[in-house]
C-alpha positions as CSV (number, residue, x, y, z in Angstrom):
1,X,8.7,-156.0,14.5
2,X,11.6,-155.9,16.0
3,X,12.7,-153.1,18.8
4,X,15.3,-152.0,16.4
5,X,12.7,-151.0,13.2
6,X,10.6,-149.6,16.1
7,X,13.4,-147.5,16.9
8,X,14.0,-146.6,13.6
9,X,10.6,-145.6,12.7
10,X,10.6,-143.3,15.8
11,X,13.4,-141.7,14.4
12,X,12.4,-140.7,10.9
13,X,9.2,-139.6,12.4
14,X,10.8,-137.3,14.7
15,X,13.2,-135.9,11.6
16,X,10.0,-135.8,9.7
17,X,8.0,-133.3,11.8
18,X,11.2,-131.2,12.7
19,X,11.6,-130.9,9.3
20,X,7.7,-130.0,8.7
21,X,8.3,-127.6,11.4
22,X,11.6,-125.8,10.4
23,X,9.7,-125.3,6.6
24,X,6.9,-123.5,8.1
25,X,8.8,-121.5,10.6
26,X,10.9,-120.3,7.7
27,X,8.1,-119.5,5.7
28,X,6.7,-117.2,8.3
29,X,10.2,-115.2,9.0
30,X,10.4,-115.0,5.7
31,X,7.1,-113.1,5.4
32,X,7.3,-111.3,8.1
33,X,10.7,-109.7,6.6
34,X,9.3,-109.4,3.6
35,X,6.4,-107.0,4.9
36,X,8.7,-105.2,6.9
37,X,11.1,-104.8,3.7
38,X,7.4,-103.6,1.4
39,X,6.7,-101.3,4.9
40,X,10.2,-99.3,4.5
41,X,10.0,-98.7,0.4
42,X,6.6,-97.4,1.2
43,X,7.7,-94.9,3.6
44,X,10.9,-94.0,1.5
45,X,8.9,-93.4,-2.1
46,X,6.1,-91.8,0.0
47,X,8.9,-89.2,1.0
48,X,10.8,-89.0,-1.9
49,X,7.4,-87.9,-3.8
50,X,6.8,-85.5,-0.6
51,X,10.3,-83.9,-1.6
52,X,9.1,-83.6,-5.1
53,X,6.2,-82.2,-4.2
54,X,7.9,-79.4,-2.3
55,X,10.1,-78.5,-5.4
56,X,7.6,-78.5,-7.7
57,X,5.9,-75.4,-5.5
58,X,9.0,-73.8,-5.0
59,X,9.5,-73.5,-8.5
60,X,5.8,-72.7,-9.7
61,X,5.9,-70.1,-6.4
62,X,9.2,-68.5,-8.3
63,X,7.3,-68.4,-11.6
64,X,4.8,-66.3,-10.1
65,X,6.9,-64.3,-8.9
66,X,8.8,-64.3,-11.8
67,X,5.8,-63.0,-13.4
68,X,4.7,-60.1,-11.5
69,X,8.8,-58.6,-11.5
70,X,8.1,-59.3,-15.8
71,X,5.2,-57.5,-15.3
72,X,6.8,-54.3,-13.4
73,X,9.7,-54.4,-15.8
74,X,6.9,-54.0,-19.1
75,X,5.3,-51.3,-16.6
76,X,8.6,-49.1,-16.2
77,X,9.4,-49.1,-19.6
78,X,5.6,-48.4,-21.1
79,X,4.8,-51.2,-22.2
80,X,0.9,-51.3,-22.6
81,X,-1.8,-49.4,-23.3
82,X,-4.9,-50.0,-21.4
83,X,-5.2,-54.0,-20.5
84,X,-3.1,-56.6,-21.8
85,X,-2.9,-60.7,-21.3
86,X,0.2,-62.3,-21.9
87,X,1.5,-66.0,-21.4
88,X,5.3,-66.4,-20.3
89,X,7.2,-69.6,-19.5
90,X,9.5,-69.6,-17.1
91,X,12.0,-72.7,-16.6
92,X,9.2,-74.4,-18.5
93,X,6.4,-73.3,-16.0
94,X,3.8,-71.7,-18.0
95,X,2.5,-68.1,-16.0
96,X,-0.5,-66.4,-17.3
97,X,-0.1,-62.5,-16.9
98,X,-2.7,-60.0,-16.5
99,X,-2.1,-56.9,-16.5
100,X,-4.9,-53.7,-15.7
101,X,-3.9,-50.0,-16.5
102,X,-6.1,-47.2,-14.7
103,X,-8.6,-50.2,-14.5
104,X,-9.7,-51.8,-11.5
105,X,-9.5,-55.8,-11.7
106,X,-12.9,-57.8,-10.3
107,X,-11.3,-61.6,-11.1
108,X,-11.7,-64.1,-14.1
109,X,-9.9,-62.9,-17.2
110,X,-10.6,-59.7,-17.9
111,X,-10.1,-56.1,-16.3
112,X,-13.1,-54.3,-14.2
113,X,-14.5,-51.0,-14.7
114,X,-12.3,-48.0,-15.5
115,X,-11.1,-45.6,-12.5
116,X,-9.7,-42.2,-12.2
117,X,-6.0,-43.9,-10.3
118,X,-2.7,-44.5,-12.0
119,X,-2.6,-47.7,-10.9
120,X,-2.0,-50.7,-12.2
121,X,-3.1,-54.7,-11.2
122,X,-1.1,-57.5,-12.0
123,X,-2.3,-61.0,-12.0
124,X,0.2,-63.7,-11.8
125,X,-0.9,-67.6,-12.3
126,X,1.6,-70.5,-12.5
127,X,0.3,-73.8,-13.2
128,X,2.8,-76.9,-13.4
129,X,1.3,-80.3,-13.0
130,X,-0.9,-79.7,-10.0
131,X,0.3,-76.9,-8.1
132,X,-0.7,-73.8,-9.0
133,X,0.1,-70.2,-7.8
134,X,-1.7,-66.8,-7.9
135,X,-0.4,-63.8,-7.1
136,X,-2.1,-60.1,-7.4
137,X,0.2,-56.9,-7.3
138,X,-1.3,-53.0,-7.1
139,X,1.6,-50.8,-8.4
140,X,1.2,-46.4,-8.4
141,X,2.7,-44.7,-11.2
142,X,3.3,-41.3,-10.2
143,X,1.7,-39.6,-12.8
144,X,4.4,-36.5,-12.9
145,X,7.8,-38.3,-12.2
146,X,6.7,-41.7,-13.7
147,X,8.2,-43.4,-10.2
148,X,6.8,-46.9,-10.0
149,X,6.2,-47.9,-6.7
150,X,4.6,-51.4,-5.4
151,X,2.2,-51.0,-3.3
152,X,1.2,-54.7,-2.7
153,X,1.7,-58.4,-3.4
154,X,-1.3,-60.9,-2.1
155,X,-1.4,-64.4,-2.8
156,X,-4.8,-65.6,-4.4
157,X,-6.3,-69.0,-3.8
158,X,-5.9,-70.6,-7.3
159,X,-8.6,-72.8,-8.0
């Protein structure tokens, strides 16, 4: 061999492994950016969902709401007798209403035992995909000038 294919030999070695090299450093940059790329659309879907979330209560808390005020309008103008269920939807929210006249409400789905009060329990649940609401209102209706006063709004742990 001459110093010349020696030489030459050398050479394309050299350009070999710089090449070898330069594919593997590229391979890890490239992972490396693509984890840090998969990182950020993580973070931004996990707080676009947290966003969601939010909204979703705020509108099943105003459904509840929404609710009881249904439930005061049907109670100024007369509307029920002794103990009455209703279902309502509001902006597609379903509420479940329950409403207790002169009764005293112990939980589930029916009213308690009978009292001597003019008083009234309402029983407000939204439910919209997994956020729920309860809310319980105790409302006086003076029994001589038929004034409806609230006396209370309580949120209820909704199981």
């Amino acid at each position: 061999m001459s110093l010349l294919e020696v030489v030459k030999v050398n050479f394309l070695d050299k350009k070999n492994q710089s090449g070898a090299l330069a594919v593997s450093s590229i391979l890890i940059v490239g992972m490396v950016v693509f984890e840090i790329a998969l990182a950020a659309l993580l973070i931004s879907y996990l707080a676009s969902q947290g966003g969601l979330g939010v909204r979703i209560l705020n509108l099943v808390n105003f459904a509840a709401f929404s609710g009881i005020n249904d439930a005061l309008r049907r109670i100024i103008h007369n509307d029920f007798s002794s103990s009455t269920s209703y279902n309502l939807n509001i902006s597609s929210i379903p509420v479940q209403i329950t409403v207790c006249k002169n009764l005293t409400y112990l939980g589930g789905t029916s009213c308690g035992t009978p009292s001597l009060t003019d008083r009234y329990e309402v029983v407000s649940l939204a439910t919209f995909l997994n956020k729920n609401k309860k809310y319980k209102a105790r409302v006086y209706l003076h029994p001589l000038s038929g004034q409806v006063i609230l006396e209370s709004i309580e949120e209820i742990t909704a199981q």
